[in-house]
C-alpha distance (Angstrom), angle and dihedral (degrees) to the residues before:
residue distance angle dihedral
X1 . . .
X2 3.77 . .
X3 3.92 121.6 .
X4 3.78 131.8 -132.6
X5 3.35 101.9 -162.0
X6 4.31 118.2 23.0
X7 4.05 99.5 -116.3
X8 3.81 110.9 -161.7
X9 3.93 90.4 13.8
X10 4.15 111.3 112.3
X11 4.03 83.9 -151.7
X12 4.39 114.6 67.9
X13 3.79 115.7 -135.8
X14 3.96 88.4 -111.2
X15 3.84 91.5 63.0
X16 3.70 109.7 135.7
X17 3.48 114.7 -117.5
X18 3.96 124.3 -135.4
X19 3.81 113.7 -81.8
X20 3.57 134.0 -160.0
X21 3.75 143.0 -119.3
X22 4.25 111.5 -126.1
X23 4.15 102.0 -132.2
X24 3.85 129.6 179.9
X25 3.84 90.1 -132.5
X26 4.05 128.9 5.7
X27 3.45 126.3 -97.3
X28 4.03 110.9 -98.8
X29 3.42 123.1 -146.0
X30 4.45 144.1 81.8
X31 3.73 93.7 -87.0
X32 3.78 90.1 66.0
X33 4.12 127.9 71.7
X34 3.83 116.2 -160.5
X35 3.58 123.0 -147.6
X36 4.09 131.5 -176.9
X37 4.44 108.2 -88.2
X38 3.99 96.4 -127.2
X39 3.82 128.8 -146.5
X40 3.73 106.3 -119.8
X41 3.59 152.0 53.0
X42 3.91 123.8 -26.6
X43 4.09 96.7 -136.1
X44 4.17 118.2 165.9
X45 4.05 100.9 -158.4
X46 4.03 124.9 -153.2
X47 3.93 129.0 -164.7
X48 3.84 127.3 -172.8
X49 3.09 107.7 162.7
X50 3.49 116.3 -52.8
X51 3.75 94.2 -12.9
X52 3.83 117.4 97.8
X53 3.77 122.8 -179.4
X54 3.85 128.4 -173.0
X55 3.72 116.2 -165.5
X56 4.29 125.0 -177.7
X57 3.53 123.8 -132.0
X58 3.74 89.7 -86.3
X59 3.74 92.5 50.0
X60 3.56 96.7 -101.6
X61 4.21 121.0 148.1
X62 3.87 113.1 -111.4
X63 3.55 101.5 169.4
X64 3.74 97.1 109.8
X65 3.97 84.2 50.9
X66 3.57 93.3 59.9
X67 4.06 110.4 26.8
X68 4.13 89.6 163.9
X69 3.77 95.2 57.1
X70 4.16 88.3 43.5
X71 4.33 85.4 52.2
X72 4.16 88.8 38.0
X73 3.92 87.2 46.4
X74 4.54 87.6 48.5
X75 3.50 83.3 43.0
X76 4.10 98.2 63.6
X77 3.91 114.6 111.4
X78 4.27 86.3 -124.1
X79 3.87 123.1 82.6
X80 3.94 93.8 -143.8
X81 3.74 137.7 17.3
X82 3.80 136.2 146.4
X83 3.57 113.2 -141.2
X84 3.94 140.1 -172.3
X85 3.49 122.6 -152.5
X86 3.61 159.3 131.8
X87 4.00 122.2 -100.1
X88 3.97 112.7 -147.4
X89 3.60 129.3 168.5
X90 4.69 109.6 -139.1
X91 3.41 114.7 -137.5
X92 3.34 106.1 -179.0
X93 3.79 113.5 -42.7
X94 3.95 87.6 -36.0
X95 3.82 132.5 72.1
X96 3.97 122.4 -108.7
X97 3.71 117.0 -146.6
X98 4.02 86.4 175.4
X99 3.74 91.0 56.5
X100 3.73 92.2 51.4
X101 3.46 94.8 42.7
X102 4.09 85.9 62.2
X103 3.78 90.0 61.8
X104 4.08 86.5 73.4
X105 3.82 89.9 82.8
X106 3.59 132.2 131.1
X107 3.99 102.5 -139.5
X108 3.88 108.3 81.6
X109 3.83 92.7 -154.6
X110 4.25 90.9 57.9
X111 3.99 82.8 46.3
X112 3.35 89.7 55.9
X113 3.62 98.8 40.9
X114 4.23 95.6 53.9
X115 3.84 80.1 45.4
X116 3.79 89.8 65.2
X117 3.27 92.1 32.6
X118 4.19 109.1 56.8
X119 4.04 89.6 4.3
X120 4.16 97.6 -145.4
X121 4.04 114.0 -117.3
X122 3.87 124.2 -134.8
X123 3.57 109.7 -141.5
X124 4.39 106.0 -177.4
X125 3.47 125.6 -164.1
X126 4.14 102.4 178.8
X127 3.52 131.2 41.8
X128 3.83 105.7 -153.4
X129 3.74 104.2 171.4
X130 3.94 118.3 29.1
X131 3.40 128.4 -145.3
X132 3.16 95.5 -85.8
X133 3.34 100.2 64.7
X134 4.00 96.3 -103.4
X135 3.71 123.0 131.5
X136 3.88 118.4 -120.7
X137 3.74 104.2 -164.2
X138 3.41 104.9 99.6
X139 4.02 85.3 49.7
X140 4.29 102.5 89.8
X141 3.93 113.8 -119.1
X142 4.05 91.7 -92.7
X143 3.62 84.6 72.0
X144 3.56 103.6 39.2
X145 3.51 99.5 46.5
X146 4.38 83.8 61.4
X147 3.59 87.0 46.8
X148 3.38 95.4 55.5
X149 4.05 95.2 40.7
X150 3.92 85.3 56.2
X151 3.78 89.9 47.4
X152 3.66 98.7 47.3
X153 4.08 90.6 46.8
X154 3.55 83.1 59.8
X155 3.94 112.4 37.4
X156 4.26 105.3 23.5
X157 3.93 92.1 80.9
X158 4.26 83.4 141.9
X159 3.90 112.9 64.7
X160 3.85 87.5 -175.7
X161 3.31 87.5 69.7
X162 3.77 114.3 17.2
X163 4.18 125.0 43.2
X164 4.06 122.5 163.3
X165 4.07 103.9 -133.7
X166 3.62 115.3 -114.0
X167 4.24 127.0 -110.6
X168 3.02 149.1 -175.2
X169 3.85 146.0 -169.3
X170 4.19 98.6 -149.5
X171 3.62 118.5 79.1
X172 3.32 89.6 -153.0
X173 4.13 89.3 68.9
X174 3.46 83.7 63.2
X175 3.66 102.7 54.7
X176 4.32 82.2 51.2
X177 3.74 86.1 56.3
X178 3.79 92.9 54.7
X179 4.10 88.8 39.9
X180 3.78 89.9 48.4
X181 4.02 100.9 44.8
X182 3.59 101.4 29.2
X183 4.07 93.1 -174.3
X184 3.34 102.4 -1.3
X185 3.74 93.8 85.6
X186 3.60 124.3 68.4
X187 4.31 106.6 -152.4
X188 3.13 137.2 -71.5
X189 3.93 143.5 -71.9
X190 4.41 123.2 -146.8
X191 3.51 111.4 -174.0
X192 3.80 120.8 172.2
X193 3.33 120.6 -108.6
X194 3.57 98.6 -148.9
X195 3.83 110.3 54.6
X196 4.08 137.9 73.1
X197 3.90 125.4 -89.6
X198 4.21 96.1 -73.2
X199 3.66 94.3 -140.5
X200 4.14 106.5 -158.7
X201 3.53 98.2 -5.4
X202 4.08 145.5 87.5
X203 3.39 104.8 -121.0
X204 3.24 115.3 103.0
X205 3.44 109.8 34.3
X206 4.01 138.3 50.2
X207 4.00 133.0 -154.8
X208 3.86 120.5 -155.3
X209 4.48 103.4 -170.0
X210 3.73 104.6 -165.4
X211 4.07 104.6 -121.1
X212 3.95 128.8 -149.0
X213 3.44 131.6 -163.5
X214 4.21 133.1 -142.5
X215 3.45 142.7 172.1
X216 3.55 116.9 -116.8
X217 3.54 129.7 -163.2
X218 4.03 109.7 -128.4
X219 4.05 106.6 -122.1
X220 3.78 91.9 169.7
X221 3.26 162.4 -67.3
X222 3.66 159.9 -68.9
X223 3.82 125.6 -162.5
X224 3.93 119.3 -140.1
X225 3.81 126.4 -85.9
X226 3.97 101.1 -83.8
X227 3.52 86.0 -2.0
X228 4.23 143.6 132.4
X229 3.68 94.8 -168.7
X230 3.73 127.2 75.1
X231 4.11 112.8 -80.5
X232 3.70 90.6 -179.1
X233 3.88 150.6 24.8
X234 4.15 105.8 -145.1
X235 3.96 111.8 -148.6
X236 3.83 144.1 -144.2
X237 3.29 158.8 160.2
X238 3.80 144.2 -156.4
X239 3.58 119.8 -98.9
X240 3.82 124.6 -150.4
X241 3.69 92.5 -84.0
X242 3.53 96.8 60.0
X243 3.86 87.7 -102.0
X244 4.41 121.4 136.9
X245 3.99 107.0 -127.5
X246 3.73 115.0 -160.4
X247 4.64 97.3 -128.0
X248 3.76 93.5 172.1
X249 4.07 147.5 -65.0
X250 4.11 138.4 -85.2
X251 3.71 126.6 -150.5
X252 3.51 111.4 164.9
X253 4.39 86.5 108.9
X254 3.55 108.8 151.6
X255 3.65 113.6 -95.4
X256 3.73 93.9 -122.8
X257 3.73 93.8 51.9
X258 3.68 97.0 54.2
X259 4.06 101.8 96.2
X260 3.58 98.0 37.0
X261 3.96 85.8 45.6
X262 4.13 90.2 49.3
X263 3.79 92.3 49.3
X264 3.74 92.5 50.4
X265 3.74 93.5 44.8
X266 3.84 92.2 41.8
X267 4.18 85.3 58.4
X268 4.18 82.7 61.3
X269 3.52 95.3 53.2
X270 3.79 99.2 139.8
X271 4.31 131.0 138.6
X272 2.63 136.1 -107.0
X273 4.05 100.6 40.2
X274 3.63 102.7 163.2
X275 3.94 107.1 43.8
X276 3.79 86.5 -173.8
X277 3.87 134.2 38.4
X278 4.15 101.5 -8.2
X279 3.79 128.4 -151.5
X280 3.93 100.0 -84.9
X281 3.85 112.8 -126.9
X282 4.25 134.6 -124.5
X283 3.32 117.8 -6.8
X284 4.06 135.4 175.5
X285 3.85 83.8 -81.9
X286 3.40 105.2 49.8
X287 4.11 138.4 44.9
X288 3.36 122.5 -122.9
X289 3.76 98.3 -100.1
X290 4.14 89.6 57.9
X291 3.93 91.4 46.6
X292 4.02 89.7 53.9
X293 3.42 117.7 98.9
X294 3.96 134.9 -166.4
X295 4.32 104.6 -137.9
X296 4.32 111.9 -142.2
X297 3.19 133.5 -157.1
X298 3.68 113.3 -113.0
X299 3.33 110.8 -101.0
X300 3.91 110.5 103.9
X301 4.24 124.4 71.5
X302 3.47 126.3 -157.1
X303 3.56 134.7 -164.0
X304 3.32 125.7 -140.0
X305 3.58 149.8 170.4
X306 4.02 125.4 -133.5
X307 4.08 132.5 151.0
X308 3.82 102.6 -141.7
X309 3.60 138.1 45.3
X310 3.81 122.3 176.2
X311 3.68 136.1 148.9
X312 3.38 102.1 14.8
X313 4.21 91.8 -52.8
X314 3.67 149.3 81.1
X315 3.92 95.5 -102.2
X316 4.08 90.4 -151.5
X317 3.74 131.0 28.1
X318 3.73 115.7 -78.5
X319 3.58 133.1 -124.7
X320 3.91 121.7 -117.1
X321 3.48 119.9 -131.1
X322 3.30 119.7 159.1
X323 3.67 145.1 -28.0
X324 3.69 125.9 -102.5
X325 3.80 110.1 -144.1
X326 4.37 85.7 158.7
X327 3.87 90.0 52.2
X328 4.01 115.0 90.9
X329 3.73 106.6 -139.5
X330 4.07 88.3 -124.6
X331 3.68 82.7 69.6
X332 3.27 95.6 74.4
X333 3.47 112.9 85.2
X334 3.40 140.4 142.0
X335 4.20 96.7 -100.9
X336 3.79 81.7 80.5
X337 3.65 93.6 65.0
X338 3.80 101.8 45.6
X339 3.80 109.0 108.0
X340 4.10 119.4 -159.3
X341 4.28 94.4 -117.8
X342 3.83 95.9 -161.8
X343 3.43 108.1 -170.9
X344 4.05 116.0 -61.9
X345 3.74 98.5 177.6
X346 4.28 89.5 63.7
X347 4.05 75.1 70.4
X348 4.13 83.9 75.8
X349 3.87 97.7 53.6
């Protein structure tokens, strides 16, 4: 049984959970504890009783996403608790974003099927309503943080299902982290040590996502909604077999460079572009003038900078920096992209 509404719990299932502030570099100091920036799902999760919720960032319900964390939640030797954590799905030693993303799907028998499959792994860093029932907001992070130690000693008897995310107080730890796991760890999290849960806001806390760069070769482009001038740059890169794969798109290009930039790229015009995978065309969420694209030939390189790349793809936009006139577009190939993932779940031992 899930809940709509969290009876007996002083905290409502649409509570807004803490945010945080994106920096170039963390904050330095002893008022601030640094935990490891995880790859997965934001989730607070309520029990009362037999009622378990699991709500997103955005407040959304994601209980029939993840039916083993609801049972694993049920299963906890406390009637009530408010936790804050991050949902993950192992594979291996490392942590799959692509396997979680699966879990979004619409057919309860697949969702239960991936849930056997690559069982998904709650990793909290906040306890927010003990097991007694009493709220812990008001208490600062110090204090909550030993809470939740004492709680977790206590109620995480499965470490399948349950692990306590590690901190630390030295700065320094976290430049070992990054040393040790190369890509295998996502960023990292500041939170001061000193101040109240900061429900809904950015005050309190700090992420630092470690950011790569690559040069692309430009395959196309797209022009702007209701536009002439190019919207956006379309990138790629050569696979093994000699073959350009379309891995994703940049459009931060400097507003004043955008018709001189279209009139050049217009003079490339040429099919096929990508020789590989190509950009795919409308879908549900786009018209038919933003799923058309204009195919190159591949003779410009681009650098830009991005934080993730999974499954054969930038999974966010990049960021253009610059172009690379001294970079042959055979270059580019997907070697440059590969990150050594040591193994990011030893962070939880």
């Amino acid at each position: 049984m899930s809940v709509s509404h969290s009876i007996g719990l002083p905290l409502s299932l649409d509570y807004p959970p803490m945010e945080a502030k994106l920096v170039d570099a963390l904050p330095d100091g002893p008022q601030w504890q640094y935990e490891p920036k995880w790859d997965g799902f934001r989730c607070l999760a309520f029990r009362d009783g037999d009622a378990v919720a699991l709500r997103s960032k955005a407040g959304q319900p994601l209980e029939r996403y993840f039916p083993e964390v609801v049972e694993a939640m049920r299963a906890l030797p406390v009637a009530r608790c408010v936790l804050d954590g991050e949902l993950v799905i192992p594979d291996g030693e490392t942590i799959s974003f692509d396997e979680l993303l699966m879990r979004i799907h619409p057919a309860a028998s697949r969702v239960q099927k991936l849930a056997r499959e690559h069982p998904a792994l709650y990793i909290v860093f906040d306890l927010l309503v003990d097991a007694q029932g009493r709220s812990l907001v008001a208490e600062p992070l110090r204090k909550r943080r030993e809470a939740l130690e004492r709680f977790a000693h206590r109620a995480f008897r499965n470490p399948l299902a349950f692990r306590v995310s590690p901190v630390t107080h030295a700065r320094a730890d976290v430049d070992a982290w990054f040393a040790a796991l190369g890509g295998g760890i996502d960023g990292a999290i500041a939170k001061r040590l000193d101040l109240p849960y900061q429900s809904g806001v950015r005050t309190g806390m700090q992420k630092y996502k470690r950011m790569r760069t690559a040069d692309c070769v430009v395959g196309g482009f797209r022009y702007g909604a209701k536009s002439d001038v190019v919207g956006s740059l379309l990138l790629g890169l050569y696979d093994q077999a000699g073959l350009l794969d379309h891995v994703g798109f940049t459009s931060n290009i400097p507003r004043a460079d955008r018709e001189a930039l279209t009139r050049a790229l217009e003079a490339l015009i040429a099919k096929p572009g990508f020789t590989g995978r190509a950009p795919g065309g409308p879908s549900r969420w786009s018209t038919e003038r933003s799923g058309e694209w204009q195919p190159l030939k591949p003779t410009l390189v681009v650098e830009v900078r991005y934080d993730h790349f999974s499954a054969g793809r930038f999974r966010h936009g990049t960021s253009f920096l610059r172009w690379r006139p001294d970079k042959a577009p055979r270059q580019c190939t997907f070697e440059q992209v590969a990150q050594a993932a040591e193994p990011s779940i030893a962070l939880l031992r």
